[in-house]
BAZAZA-360473 format. One record per residue (C-alpha): residue in one letter; y, z, x. Coordinates in pm, whole numbers, padded with zeros to 5 digits, always signed. Layout:
BEGIN
AYZX
...
END
This chain:
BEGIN
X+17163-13353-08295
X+17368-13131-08120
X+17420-12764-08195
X+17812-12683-08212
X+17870-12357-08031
X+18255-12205-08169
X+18468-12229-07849
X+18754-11972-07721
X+18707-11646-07504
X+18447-11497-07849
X+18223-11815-07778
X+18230-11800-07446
X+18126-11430-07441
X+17849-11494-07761
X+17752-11730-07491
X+17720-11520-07209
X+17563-11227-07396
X+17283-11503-07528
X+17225-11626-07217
X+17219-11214-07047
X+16948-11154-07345
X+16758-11442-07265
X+16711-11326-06889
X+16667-10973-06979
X+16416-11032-07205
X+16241-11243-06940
X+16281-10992-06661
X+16094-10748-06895
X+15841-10967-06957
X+15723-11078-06617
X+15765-10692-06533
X+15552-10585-06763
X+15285-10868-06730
X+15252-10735-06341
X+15251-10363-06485
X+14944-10494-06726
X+14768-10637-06482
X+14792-10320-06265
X+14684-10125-06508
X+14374-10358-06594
X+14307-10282-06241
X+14352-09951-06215
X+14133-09891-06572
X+13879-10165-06392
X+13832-09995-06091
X+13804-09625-06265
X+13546-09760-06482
X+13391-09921-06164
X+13409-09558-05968
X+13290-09381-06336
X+12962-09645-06291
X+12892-09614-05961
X+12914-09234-05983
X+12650-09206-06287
X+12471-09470-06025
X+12437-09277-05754
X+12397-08944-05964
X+12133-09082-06130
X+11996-09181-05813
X+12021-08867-05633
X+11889-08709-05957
X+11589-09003-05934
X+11548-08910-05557
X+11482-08561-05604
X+11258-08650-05883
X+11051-08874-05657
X+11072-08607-05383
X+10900-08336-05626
X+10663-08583-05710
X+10536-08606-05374
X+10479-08282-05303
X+10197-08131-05444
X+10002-07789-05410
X+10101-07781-04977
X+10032-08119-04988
X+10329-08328-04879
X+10258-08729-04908
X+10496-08976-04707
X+10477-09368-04716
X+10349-09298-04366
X+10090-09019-04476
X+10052-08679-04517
X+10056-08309-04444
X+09901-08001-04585
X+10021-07672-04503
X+09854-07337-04493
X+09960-07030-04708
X+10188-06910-04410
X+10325-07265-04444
X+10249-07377-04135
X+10102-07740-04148
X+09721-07717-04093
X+09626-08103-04152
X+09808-08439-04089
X+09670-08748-04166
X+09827-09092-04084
X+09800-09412-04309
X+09753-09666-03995
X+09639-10023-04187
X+09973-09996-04433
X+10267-09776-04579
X+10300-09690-04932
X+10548-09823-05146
X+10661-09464-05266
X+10849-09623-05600
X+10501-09754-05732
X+10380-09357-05740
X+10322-09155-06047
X+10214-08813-06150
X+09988-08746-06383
X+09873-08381-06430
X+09674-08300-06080
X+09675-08624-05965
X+09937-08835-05755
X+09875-09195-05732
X+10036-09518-05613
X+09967-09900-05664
X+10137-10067-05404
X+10166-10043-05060
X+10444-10185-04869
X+10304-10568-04859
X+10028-10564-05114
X+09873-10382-05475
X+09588-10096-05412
X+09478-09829-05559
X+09555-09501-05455
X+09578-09129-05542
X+09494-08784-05441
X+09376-08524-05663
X+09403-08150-05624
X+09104-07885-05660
X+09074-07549-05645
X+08712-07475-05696
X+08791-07132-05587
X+09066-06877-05463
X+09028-06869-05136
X+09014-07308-05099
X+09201-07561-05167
X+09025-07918-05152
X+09263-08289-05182
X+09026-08569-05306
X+09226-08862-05115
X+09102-09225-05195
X+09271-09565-05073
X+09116-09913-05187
X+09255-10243-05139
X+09234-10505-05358
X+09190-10758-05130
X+08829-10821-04986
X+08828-10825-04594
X+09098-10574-04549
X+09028-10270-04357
X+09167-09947-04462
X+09286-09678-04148
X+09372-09347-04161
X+09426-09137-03843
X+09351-08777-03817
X+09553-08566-03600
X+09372-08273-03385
X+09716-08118-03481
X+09662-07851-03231
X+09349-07746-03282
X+08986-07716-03253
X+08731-07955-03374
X+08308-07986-03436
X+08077-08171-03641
X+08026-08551-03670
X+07756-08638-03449
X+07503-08578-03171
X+07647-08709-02838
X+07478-08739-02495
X+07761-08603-02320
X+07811-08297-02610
X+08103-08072-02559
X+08216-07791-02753
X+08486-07789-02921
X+08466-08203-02914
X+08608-08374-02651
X+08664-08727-02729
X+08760-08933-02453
X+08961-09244-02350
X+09058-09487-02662
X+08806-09649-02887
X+08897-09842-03124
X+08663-09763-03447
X+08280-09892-03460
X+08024-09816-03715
X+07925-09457-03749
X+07533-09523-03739
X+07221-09320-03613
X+07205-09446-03226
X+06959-09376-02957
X+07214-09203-02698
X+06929-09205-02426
X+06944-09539-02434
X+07362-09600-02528
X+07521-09289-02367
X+07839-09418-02553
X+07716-09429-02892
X+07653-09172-03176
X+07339-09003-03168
X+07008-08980-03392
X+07177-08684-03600
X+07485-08744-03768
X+07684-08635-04112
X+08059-08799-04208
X+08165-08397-04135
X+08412-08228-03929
X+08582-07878-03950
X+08856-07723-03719
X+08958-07415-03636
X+09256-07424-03857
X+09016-07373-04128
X+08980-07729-04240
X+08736-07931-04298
X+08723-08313-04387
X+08434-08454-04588
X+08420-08891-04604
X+08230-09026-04891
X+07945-09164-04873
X+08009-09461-05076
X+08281-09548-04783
X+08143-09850-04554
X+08292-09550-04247
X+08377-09680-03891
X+08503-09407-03654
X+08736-09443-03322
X+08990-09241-03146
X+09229-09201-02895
X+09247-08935-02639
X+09652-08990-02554
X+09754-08960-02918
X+09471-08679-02986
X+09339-08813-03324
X+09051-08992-03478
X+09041-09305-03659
X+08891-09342-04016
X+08792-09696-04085
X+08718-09896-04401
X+08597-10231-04346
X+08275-10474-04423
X+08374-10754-04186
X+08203-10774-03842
X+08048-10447-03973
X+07656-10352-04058
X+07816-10238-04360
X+07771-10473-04682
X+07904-10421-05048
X+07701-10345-05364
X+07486-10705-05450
X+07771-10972-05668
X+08065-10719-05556
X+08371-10854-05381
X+08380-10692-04986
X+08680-10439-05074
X+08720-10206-04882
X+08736-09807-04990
X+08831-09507-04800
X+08765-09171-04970
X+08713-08830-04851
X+08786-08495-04943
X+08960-08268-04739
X+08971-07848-04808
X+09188-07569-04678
X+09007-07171-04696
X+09140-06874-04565
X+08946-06886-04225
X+08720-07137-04064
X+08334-06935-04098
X+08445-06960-04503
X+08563-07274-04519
X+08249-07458-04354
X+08022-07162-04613
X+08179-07322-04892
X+08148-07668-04772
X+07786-07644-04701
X+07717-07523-05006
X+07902-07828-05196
X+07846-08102-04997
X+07471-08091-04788
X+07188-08071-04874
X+06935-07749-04793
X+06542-07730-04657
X+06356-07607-04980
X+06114-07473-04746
X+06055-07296-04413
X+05841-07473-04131
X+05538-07326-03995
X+05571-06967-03850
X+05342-07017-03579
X+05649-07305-03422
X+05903-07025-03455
X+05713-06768-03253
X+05461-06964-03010
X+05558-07268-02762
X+05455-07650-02844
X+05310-07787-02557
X+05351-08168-02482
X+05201-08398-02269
X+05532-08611-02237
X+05672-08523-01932
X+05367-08415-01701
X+05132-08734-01803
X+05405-08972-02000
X+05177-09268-02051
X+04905-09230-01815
X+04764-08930-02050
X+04362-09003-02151
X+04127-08741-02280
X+04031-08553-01895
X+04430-08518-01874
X+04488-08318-02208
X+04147-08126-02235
X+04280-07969-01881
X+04611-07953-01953
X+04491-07751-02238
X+04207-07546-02048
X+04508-07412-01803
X+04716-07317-02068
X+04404-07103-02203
X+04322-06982-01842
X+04761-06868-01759
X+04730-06669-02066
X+04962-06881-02304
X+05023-06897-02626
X+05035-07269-02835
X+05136-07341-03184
X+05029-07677-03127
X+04924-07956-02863
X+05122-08203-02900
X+04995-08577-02803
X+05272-08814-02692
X+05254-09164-02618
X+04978-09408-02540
X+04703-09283-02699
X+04651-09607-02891
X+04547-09929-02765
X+04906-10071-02911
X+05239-10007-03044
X+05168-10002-03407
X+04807-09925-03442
X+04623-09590-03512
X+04310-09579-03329
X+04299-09430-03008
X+04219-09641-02723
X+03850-09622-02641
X+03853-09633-02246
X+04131-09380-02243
X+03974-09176-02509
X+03636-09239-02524
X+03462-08967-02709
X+03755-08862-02909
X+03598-08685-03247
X+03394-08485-02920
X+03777-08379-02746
X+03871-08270-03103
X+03596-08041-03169
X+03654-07925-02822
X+04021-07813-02898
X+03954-07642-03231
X+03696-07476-03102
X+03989-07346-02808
X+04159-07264-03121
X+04435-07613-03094
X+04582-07778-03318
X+04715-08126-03260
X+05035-08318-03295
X+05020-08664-03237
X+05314-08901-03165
X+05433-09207-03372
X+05717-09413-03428
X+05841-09722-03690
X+05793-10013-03487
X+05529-10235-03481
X+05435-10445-03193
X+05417-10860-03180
X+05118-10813-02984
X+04925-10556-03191
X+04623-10554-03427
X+04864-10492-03713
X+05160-10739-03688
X+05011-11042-03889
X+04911-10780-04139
X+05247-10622-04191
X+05387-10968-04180
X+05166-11132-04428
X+05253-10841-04664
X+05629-10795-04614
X+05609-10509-04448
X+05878-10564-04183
X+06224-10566-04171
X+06309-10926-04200
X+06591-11189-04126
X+06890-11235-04333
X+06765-11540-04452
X+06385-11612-04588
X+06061-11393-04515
X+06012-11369-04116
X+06023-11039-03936
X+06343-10959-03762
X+06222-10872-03461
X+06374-10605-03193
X+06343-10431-02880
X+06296-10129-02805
X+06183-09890-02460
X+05811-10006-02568
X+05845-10392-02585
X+05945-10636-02890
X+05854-10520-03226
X+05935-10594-03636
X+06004-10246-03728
X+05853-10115-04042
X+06079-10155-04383
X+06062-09800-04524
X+06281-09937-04840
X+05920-10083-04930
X+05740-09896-05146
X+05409-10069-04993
X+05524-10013-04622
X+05574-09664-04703
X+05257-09557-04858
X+05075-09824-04569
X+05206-09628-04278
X+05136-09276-04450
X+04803-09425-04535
X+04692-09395-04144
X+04880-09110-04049
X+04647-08937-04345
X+04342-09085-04221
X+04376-08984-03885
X+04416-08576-04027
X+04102-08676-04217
X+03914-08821-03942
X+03999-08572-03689
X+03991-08226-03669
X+04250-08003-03602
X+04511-08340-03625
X+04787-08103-03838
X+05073-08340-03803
X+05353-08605-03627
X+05609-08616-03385
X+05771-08901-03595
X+06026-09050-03313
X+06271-09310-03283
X+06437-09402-03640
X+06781-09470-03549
X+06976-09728-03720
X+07056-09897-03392
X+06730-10013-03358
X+06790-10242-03620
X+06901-10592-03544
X+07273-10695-03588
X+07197-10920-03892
X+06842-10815-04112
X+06764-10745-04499
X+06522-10497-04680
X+06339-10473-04979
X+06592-10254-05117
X+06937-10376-04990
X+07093-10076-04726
X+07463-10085-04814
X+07479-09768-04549
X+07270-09884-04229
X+07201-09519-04195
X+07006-09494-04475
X+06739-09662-04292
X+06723-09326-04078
X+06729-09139-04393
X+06408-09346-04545
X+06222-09311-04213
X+06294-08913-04196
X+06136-08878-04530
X+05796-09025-04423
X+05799-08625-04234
X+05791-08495-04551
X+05400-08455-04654
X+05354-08343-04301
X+05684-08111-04263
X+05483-07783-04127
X+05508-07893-03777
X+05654-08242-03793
X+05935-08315-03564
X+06208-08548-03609
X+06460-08647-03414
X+06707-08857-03594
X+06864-08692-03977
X+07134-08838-04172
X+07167-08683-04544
X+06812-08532-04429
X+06879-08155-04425
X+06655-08096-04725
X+06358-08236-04531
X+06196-07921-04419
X+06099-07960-04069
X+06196-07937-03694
X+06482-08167-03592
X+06460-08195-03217
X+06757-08288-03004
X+06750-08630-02786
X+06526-08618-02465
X+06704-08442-02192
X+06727-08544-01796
X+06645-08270-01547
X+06996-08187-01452
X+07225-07903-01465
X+07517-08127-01590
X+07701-08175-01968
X+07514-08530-01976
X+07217-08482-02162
X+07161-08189-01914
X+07106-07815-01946
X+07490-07747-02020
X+07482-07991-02310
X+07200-07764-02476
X+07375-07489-02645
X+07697-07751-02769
X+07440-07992-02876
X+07226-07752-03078
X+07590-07560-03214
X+07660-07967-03353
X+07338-08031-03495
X+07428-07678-03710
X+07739-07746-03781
X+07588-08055-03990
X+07347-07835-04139
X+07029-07892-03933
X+06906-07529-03856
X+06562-07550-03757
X+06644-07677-03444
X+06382-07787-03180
X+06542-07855-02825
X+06380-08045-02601
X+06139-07972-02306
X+06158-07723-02053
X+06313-07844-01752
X+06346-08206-01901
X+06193-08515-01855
X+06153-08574-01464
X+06281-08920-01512
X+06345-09077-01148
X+06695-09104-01048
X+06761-08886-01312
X+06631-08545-01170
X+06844-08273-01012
X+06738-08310-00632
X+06521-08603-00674
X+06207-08412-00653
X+05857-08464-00848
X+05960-08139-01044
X+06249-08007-01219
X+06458-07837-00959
X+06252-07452-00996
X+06608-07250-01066
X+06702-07532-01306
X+06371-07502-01463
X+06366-07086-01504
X+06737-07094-01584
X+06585-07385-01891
X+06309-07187-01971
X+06533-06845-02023
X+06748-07027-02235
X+06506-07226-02459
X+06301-06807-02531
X+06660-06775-02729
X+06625-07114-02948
X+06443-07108-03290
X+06146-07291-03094
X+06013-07360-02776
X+05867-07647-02618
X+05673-07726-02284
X+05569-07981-02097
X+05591-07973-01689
X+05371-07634-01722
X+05493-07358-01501
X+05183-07305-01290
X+05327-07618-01110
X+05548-07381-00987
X+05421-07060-00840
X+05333-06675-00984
X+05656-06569-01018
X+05767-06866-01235
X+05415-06809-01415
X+05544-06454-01474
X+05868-06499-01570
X+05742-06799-01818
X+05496-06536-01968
X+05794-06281-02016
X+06013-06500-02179
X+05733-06657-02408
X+05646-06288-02510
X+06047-06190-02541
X+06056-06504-02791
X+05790-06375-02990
X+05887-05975-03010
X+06264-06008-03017
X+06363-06351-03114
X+06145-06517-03371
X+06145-06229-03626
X+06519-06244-03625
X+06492-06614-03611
X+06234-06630-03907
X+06495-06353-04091
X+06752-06583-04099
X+06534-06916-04154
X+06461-06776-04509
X+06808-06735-04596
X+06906-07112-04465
X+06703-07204-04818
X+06970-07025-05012
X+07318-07043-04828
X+07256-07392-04506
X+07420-07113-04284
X+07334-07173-03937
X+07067-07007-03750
X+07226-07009-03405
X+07613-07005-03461
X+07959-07040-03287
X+08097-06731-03125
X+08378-06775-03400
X+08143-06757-03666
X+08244-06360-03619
X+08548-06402-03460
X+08794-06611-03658
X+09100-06477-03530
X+09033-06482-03184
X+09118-06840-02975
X+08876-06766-02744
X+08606-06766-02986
X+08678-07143-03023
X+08647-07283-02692
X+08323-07081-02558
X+08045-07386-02501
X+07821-07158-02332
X+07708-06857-02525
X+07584-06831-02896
X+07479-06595-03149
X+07158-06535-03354
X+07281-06443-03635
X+07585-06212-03626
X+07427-05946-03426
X+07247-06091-03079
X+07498-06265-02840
X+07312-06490-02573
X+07486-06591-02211
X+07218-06781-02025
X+07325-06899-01638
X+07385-07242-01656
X+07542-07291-01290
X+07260-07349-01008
X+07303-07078-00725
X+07449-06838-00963
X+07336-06468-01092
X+07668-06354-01181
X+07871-06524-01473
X+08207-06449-01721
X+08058-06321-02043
X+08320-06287-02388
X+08231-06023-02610
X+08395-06056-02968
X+08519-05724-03142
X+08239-05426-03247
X+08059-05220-03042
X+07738-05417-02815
X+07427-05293-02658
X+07336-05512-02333
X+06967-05588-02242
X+07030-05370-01996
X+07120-05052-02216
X+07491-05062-02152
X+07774-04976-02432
X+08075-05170-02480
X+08306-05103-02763
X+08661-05175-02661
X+08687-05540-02752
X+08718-05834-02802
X+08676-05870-02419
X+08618-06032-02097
X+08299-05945-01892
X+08421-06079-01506
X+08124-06133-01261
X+07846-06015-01478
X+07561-06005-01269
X+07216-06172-01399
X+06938-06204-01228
X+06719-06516-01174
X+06454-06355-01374
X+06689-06225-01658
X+06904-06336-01921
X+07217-06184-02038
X+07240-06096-02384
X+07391-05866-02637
X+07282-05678-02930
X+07574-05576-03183
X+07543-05155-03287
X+07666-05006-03566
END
């Protein structure tokens, strides 16, 4: 139907004025429909800004949450590592995280202790916990384990600018240490470094201080490989079991743990006090007196194997008739008929209860050599076989047999109960059957000697450990027994000598590595020190000038040195020389006794108490003084006597650094103006410099 609409100008206006409200009212609408949407846009986008503000403030406000949490009594932890600073705030420590980064958002806080469980491609476990046993230190307890078996764990430690000592015996020893070229890490194991100049030696502890008054303990538990790099100037901490000598508890999976402690003290003397006193063990006894104030006397380097009963009876007649001293005669090796027997050889010895009664009637006492290995070819071998005796293979009940400088050998299992109290068995029957046999120069015992692959009675998670079961056979014996290899051994009371030395001037197992080597061994808490003999072995091609003898100045300038250690040992006697060395020899042997050994045996009594060393560091009294650090050629008994032997051949003049306080030279002068430098002091051949401190 259609809708009539009233015609005329009225209708055509109603018309109009419909049709104008119809358009308006559409205008408005599509007007305000693009204003809506606007404003949905504009209330869209505020509320958009309004989140993403709270986001990022509750971000920044999470950030600076997470950046508090990582810092932590001067201890500032990165994904990458971390860095502790001082009390001045300078940074004294940095240690790098090498084998992974952490994943910083996995870390928590609880109370002392900061800990994370991821890393940036795998879960561990990690955390460091803060001590302060005392004022004065501050000690981090820093542990990283994966969670994966096989996969190492490497930290780096940066020299960071300063000075560093400890670890282990080296055969090229320098003081501070002097690491050089790169080596990427291998196991830290008890090595013969006469044998491998590049590996650690006999003596070693998981220890290191710096003269930024740090000092880094790793755990024992930790399977611990050690390398380093000279360009970067750190060392490398390493975790691992594969390709190592290192093997987990018995049924546990091989996951590897890195742990150490590391504590800050106020200076560096304090800081290694305090960790001595935590962390090593101490002597609970002090070795014979008669080793501290008379010479041993070996037959090593004037005889080496060709010794037999004329040899030592006039070796020890001359040392009677040259008016010497002896603490003891020591008897090196091949006195046996074999390598692993106990019975001396009858056509080399052949009235030996007769040479005995001889020497304690001379007033001698005997040492006589041994060692752990036992022979193939020996009297003994089937027996120590047939009883399990021996280190064996990996795999069923045959020895594992080795070599060593003496031929091929099972070496004895000292994780055996029954190899133990077997070998012990014959070192106390030879004291019973001869007189005047007092004791053992127990050698060899490094972990090196062991073959690549082997088992024990008692599984050795720590290789090492094999050095610390063969040091404790000394024990029964520890009045004059030597050793010459310690790991975790400080508390067996006895001499610890330093590796064999060649008859050269040099820093390679020569007379310059003496007074660094003997400083390390210290350091690690070894203080009754025995170095080795006068003048050194007279090996061929390994002998200053080539000669038959130790070079005669190298030999005096030895001999002056060694009056000034806490014992003294010869061998090449110095009436191969002439009078004056004869003389000089007597004066120094009578200077040891009068002036050195009752100071010595002072401070001897007090390493039961506090491990402090006998001969120390010239920073020991000098903390504040750089100079102090990097002196490798003088020492102190003590805090009061300062010793500067001549170490260069054709010199009698040498620069001597006295530390602050007032000094008495041998030769009666006063100096009281320093810390200073001595220029050109002049020493004669027959003298030795050193200092007494006055009040």
């Amino acid at each position: 139907m259609y809708h009539v609409v009233p015609g005329g100008a009225d209708g055509a206006m109603v018309g109009a004025v419909t049709h104008h409200h119809e358009h308006s009212h559409l205008h408005r609408k599509h007007k305000m429909g693009k204003e809506g949407r606007q404003m949905m846009f504009a209330i869209l986008l505020g509320v958009m800004l309004v989140i993403t503000a709270v986001a990022a403030w509750c971000y920044y406000s999470s950030s600076l949450r997470k950046a508090d949490l990582l810092k932590t009594e001067l201890l500032d932890l990165s994904k990458d590592g971390f860095v502790i600073r001082g009390q001045a705030g300078a940074i004294v420590f940095r240690m790098a995280f090498r084998s992974g980064s952490l994943d910083l958002e996995s870390c928590s806080k609880e109370g002392t202790i900061l800990s994370c469980d991821r890393s940036d491609t795998r879960k561990l476990n990690f955390f460091i916990q803060t001590v302060r046993p005392k004022d004065t230190v501050m000690c981090y307890r820093v542990r990283w384990e994966e969670l994966e078996s096989d996969q190492p764990v490497e930290h780096a430690m940066s020299y960071n600018g300063s000075h560093w000592y400890g670890g282990a015996e080296s055969s090229a020893q320098r003081w501070p240490i002097s690491m050089t070229g790169i080596q990427t890490p291998k196991p830290f194991i008890t090595s013969d470094v006469y044998a491998n100049r590049r590996d650690f030696g006999g003596i070693l502890e998981r220890y290191w201080l710096s003269s930024n008054a740090t000092a880094i303990k790793i755990n024992d538990s930790v399977p611990f490989h050690l390398g380093w790099d000279e360009d970067q100037m750190i060392m490398r901490f390493q975790a691992r079991y594969q390709e190592s000598l290192y093997k987990p508890e018995p049924g546990q999976p091989a996951r590897a743990e890195l742990s150490y402690r590391v504590c800050v003290g106020s200076d560096v003397t304090s800081i290694h006090k305090y960790m001595v006193r935590r962390y090593f063990n101490k002597p609970n006894k002090v070795p014979s007196e008669a080793v501290f104030r008379h010479p041993i006397w070996s037959t090593w380097a004037v005889h080496k194997t060709s010794v037999d009963q004329e040899k030592l009876l006039a070796y020890a007649a001359n040392i009677r008739k040259y008016g010497f001293n002896c603490s003891h005669l020591e008897l090196d090796d091949r006195y046996t008929t074999g390598y692993g027997e106990f019975e001396f050889d009858p056509v080399k010895f052949p009235n030996t209860s007769d040479m005995f009664r001889t020497l304690e009637a001379d007033r001698f006492l005997v040492s006589l050599w041994t060692h752990p290995f036992v022979n193939y070819n020996s009297a003994n071998f089937g027996t120590c076989m047939k009883k399990g005796f021996l280190v064996r293979q990996p795999e069923g009940d045959l020895p594992a047999l080795v070599h060593w400088w003496n031929g091929v050998a099972g070496i004895l299992d000292f994780t055996n109960p029954g190899a133990r109290e077997w070998y012990a068995s014959h070192l106390r029957a030879l004291k019973a059957k001869y007189p005047g046999v007092v004791s053992f120069k127990f050698d060899a015992g490094e972990t090196s000697y062991l073959p690549q692959q082997f088992s024990t009675l008692v599984p050795l998670r720590d290789p090492s450990l094999y050095t610390r079961r063969y040091s404790e056979m000394a024990i029964p014996f520890r009045e004059r027994a030597e050793l010459r290899v310690g790991y975790q051994s400080q508390n067996i009371s006895c001499f610890f000598r330093i590796m064999d030395r060649d008859s050269v001037w040099g820093y390679e197992l020569g007379l310059k590595s003496i007074i660094p080597t003997v400083l390390t061994i210290s350091i690690l808490g070894y203080q009754f020190v025995l170095p080795d003999m006068i003048g050194g072995n007279v090996y061929p091609n390994r002998t200053y000038g080539g000669q038959q003898l130790p070079d005669r100045e190298l030999y005096i300038r030895w001999l002056e040195l060694s009056a000034f250690m806490p014992a003294m040992r010869f061998s090449i006697p110095p009436w191969e020389y002439d009078d004056e060395v004869v003389a000089i020899a007597k004066k120094f042997t009578k200077l040891h006794e009068t002036l050195v050994a009752p100071r010595v045996l002072e401070l001897a009594a007090e390493v039961l108490d506090t491990g402090d060393p006998i001969i120390r560091p010239l920073w020991w009294i000098a903390t504040d003084d750089e100079a102090a650090y990097k002196i490798d050629s003088q020492f102190l008994i003590g805090d009061d006597l300062m010793v500067a032997p001549v170490l260069e051949p054709g010199k009698q003049e040498r620069d001597i650094y006295l530390p602050a306080g007032r000094w008495r030279s041998y030769r009666g002068e006063y100096y009281d103006k320093g810390p200073m430098h001595l220029t050109d002091y002049h020493v004669d051949l027959n003298d030795i410099a050193y200092f007494v401190w006055v009040q």
